[in-house]
C-alpha positions as CSV (number, residue, x, y, z in Angstrom):
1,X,159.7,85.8,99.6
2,X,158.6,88.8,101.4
3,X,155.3,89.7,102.1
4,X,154.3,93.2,102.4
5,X,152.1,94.8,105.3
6,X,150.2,96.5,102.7
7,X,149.2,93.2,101.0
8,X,148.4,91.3,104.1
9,X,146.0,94.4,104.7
10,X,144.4,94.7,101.0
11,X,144.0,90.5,101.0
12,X,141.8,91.1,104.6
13,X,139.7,93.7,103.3
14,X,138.8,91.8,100.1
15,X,137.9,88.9,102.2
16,X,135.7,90.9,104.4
17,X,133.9,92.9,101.7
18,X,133.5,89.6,99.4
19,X,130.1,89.2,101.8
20,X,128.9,91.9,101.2
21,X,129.4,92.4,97.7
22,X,128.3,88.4,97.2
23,X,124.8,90.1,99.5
24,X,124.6,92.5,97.1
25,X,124.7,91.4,93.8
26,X,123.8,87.5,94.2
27,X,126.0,84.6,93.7
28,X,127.0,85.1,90.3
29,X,124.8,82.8,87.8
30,X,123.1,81.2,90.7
31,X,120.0,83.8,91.0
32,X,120.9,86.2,89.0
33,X,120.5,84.7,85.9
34,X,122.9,86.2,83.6
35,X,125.9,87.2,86.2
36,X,126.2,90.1,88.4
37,X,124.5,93.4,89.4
38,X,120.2,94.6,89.3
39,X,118.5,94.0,86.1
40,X,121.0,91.5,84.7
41,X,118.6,89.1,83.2
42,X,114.4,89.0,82.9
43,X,113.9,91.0,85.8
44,X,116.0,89.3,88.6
45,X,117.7,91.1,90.5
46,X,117.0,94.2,92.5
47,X,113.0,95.2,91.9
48,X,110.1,93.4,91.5
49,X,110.6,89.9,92.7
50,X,109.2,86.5,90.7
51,X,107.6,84.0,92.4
52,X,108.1,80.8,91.6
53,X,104.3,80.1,92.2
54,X,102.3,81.0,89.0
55,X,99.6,84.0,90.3
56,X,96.2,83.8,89.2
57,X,95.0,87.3,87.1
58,X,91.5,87.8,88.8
59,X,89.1,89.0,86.1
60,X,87.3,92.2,87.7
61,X,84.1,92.2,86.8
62,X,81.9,95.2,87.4
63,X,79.0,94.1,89.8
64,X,75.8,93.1,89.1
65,X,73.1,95.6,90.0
66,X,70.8,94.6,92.1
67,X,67.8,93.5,91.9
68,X,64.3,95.4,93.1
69,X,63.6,92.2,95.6
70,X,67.6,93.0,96.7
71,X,66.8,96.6,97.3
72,X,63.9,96.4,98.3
73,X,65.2,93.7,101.6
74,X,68.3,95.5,102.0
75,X,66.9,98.5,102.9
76,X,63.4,97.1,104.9
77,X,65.0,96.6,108.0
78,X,65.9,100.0,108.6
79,X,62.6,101.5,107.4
80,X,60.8,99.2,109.4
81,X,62.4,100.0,112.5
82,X,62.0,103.8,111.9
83,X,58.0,103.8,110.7
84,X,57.8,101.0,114.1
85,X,56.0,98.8,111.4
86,X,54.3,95.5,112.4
87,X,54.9,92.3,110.3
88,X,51.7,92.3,108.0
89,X,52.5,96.3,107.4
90,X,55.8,95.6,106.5
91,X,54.7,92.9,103.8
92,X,52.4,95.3,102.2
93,X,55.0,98.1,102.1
94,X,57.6,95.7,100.9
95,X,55.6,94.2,98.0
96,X,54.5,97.6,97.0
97,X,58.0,98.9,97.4
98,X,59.1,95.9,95.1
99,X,56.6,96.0,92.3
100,X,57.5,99.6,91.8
101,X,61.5,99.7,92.0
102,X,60.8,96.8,89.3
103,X,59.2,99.7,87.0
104,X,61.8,102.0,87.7
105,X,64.3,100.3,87.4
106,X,62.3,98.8,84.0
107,X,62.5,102.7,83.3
108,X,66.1,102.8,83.3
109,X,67.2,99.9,81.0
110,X,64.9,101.8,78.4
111,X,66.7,104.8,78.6
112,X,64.1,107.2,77.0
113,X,64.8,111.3,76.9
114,X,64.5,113.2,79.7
115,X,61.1,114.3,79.6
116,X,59.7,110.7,78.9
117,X,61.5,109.5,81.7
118,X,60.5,112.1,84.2
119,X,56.7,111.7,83.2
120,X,57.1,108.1,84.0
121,X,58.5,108.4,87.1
122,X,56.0,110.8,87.8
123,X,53.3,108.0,87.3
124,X,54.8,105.0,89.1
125,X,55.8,107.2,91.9
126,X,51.5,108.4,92.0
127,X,50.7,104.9,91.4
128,X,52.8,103.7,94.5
129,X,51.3,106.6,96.9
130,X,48.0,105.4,96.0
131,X,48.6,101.5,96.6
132,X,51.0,102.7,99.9
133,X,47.5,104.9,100.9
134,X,45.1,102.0,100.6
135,X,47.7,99.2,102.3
136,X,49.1,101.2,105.1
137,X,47.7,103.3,108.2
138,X,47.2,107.2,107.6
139,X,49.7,107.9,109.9
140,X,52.4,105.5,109.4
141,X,51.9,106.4,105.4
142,X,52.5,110.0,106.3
143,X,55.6,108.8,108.1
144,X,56.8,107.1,105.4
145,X,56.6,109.8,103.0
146,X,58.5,112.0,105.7
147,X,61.1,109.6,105.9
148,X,61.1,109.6,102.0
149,X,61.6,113.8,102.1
150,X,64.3,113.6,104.3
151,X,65.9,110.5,104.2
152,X,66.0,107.4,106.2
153,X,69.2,108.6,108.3
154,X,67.8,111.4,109.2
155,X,64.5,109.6,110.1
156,X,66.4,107.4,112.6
157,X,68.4,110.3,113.8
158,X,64.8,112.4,114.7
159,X,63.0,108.6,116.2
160,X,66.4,108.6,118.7
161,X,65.9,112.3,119.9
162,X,61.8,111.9,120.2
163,X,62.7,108.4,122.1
164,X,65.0,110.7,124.5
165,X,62.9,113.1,125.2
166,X,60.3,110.2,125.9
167,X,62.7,108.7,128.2
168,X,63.5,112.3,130.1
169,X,60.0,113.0,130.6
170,X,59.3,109.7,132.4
171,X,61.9,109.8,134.2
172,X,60.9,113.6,135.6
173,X,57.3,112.2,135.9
């Protein structure tokens, strides 16, 4: 029995290539599931993988709004620190600040028209400067409603620069 060169050479190159073919296209019923080649069998294969851990489908729930008392300490830190409030100045502007995000937000939930809405706004927001008049100093008050003009970024932004120049002028003095 002869063997042939050409044989010898075609029995090398399948043994070789069975490798990578066997890399490719899995071990025949082993993974696979239902033989050889991608999407052969409930999404084995090539693409999305299955893990053999069940995943947990998170609900996503849209988040709760806040609360006025949430608000209200979320953003008193900053104003505070701005206005250069004391501690008994900042409890008077926070429970003033609290009572009336409580309306407003009381406002929204009833969803009235337009013009019902803005006249109520109108009201609470008088209401507020008049308690925020009587409970705070003139001229922290009339800081406050600055800050409320322009914003409380920009507020800190203008307290750095004046603190600067402060700091300048000392140190030419």
């Amino acid at each position: 029995m002869k063997i042939n060169v050409t044989h010898i050479i075609a029995f090398f190159a399948i043994l070789l290539l069975s490798a990578e073919i066997q890399a490719q296209y899995g071990y025949g019923r082993g993974y696979g599931g239902r033989g050889y080649g991608y999407g052969s069998g409930y999404g084995y294969g090539y693409g999305r993988q299955r893990s053999a851990i069940p995943q947990v489908q998170e609900n996503q729930k849209e988040p709760e709004p806040m609360t006025a008392d949430q608000i209200v300490d979320a953003e008193m830190p900053g104003i505070a620190e701005t206005l250069e409030l004391n501690d008994f100045e900042t409890a008077v502007l926070s429970s003033i600040l609290k009572k009336y995000v409580q309306q407003r937000i009381e406002m929204q939930i009833l969803k009235l028209d337009a013009d019902q809405m803005r006249a109520g706004m109108e009201k609470i927001t008088k209401l507020q400067d008049e308690e925020l008049k009587a409970g705070l100093p003139l001229e922290k008050y009339e800081a406050f409603v600055e800050m409320q003009k322009n914003g409380l970024q920009k507020a800190k932004k203008e307290k750095k620069k004046e603190k600067k120049r402060k700091q300048k002028k000392k140190s030419k003095d």
